[in-house]
N, C-alpha and C positions, 0 to 999 in steps of 0.2 A: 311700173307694175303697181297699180293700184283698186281700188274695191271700185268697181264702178255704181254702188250705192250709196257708200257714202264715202267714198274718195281715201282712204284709208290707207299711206304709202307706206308697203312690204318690205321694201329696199332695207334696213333694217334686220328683219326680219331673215330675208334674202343673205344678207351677207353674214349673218350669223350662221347660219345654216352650212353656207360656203365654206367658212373658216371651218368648221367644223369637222365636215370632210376631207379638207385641205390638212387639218391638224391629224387627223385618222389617216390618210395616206403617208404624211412623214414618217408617224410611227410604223409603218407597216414598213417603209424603204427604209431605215434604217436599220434593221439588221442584211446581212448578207447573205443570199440566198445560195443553193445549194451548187450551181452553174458556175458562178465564182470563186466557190470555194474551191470546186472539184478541177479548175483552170489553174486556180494557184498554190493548189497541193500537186499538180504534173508537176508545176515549172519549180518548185520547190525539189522535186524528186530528181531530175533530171539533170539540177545543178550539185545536190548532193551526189549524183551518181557518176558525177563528173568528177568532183573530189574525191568521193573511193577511187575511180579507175587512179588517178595520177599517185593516189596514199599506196594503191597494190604497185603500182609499178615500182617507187621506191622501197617500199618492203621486198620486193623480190628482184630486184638490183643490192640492193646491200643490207638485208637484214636475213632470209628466209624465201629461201626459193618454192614460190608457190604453185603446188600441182594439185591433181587429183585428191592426194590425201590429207594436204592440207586445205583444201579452197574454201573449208568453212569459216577460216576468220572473215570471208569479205562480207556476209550479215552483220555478225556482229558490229562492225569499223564503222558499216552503212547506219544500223541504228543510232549507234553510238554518234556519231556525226549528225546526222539527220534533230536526233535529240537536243545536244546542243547549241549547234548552227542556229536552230531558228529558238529555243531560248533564249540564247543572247540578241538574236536580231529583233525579239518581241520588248525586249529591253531598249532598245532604242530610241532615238526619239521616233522614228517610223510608226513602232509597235507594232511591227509584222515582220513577217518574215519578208526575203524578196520577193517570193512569188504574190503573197497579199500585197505588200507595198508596189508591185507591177498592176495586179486588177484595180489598187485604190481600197481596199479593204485593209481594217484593224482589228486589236483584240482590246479587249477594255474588260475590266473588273463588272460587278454588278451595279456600281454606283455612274458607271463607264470615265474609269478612270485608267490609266497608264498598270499592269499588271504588277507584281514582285517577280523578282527571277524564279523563286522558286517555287512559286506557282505558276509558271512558264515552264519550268523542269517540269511539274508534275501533271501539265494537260500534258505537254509534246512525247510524254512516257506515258499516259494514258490511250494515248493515241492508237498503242498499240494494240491495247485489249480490244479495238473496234475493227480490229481483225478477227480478232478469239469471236465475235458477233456475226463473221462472214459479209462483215460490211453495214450491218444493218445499223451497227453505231453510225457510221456517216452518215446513211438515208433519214434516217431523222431529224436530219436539219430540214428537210425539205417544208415540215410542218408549221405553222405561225403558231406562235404568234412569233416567238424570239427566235425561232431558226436554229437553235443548237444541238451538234452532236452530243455522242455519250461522255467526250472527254469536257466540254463545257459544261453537262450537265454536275457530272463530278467537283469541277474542278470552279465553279460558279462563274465562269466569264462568259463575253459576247463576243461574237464577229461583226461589228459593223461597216458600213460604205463608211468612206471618207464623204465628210459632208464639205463643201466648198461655199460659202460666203461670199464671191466677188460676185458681186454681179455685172461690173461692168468689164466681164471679161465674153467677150464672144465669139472668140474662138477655141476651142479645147485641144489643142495639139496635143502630141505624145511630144514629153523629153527626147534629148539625143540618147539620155541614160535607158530608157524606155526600147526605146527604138534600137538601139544595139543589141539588149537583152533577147527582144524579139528576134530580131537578125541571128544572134548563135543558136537561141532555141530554132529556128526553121532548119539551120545547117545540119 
């Protein structure tokens, strides 16, 4: 690509331009869009919701036989779990919960660094006022630039994609870890 008057080569030019958008699309794929989230907040529920049922059955095996008038503690147990479960798993070296560490998504501070616990308590308990919003704190992430619900807004973190550096890797299998997960979730 060159000036056909006076020979002029763009190339230069060209690949500056390139990087450019190249460098404008990373930033845009690095946060985590609202599809991923909404995939690995089910599988997050689903396995909390697997630990209350086995937590109710031994409560009501040997602690408090659960009926009708009592069935409201299983909210709470469920919050109550759901809160700290994926607090300490965004504590990990993971930084996510399992369901994010299944899509490949993390949580990172604003400088996108590895969070505190207890700013990991205080999104996964914020969480919940994006119910008190009828959901509209979730839909919010849908927006760019940064993609964040009302409890990131709060609570100043990000969700982003795990970014991958190998590049001499050309195949992208799923884990056996992966592929079981998926396996009980289908069952």
């Amino acid at each position: 690509t060159s000036c056909p008057y006076c020979n002029y080569d763009f190339k230069e030019i060209d690949n500056f331009f390139k990087k450019i958008d190249h460098e404008k699309f990373l930033e845009e794929e690095k946060y985590a869009g609202f599809i991923k989230r909404l995939v690995a907040g089910m599988i997050d529920i689903d396995i909390i919701l697997l630990i209350t049922y086995f937590i109710l059955i031994l409560i009501n095996n040997f602690i408090l036989k659960i009926d009708s008038k009592n069935f409201f503690i299983t909210v709470p147990i469920f919050v109550l779990i759901y809160i700290f479960l994926c607090s300490i798993m965004e504590r990990t070296p993971w930084h996510a919960s399992l369901g994010k560490y299944i899509v490949g998504i993390e949580v990172a501070d604003e400088y996108e660094n590895p969070i505190t616990f207890g700013t990991a308590l205080l999104r996964n308990t914020v969480k919940f006022l994006n119910l008190l919003t009828l959901g509209i704190g979730f839909l919010i992430c849908v927006s760019p630039p940064k993609k964040q619900t009302l409890s990131d807004k709060i609570t100043k973190t990000y969700v982003l994609n795990k970014v991958s550096f190998n590049e001499e890797k050309k195949h992208d299998y799923s884990s056996m870890f992966k592929r079981l997960i998926a396996f009980i979730i289908d069952i």
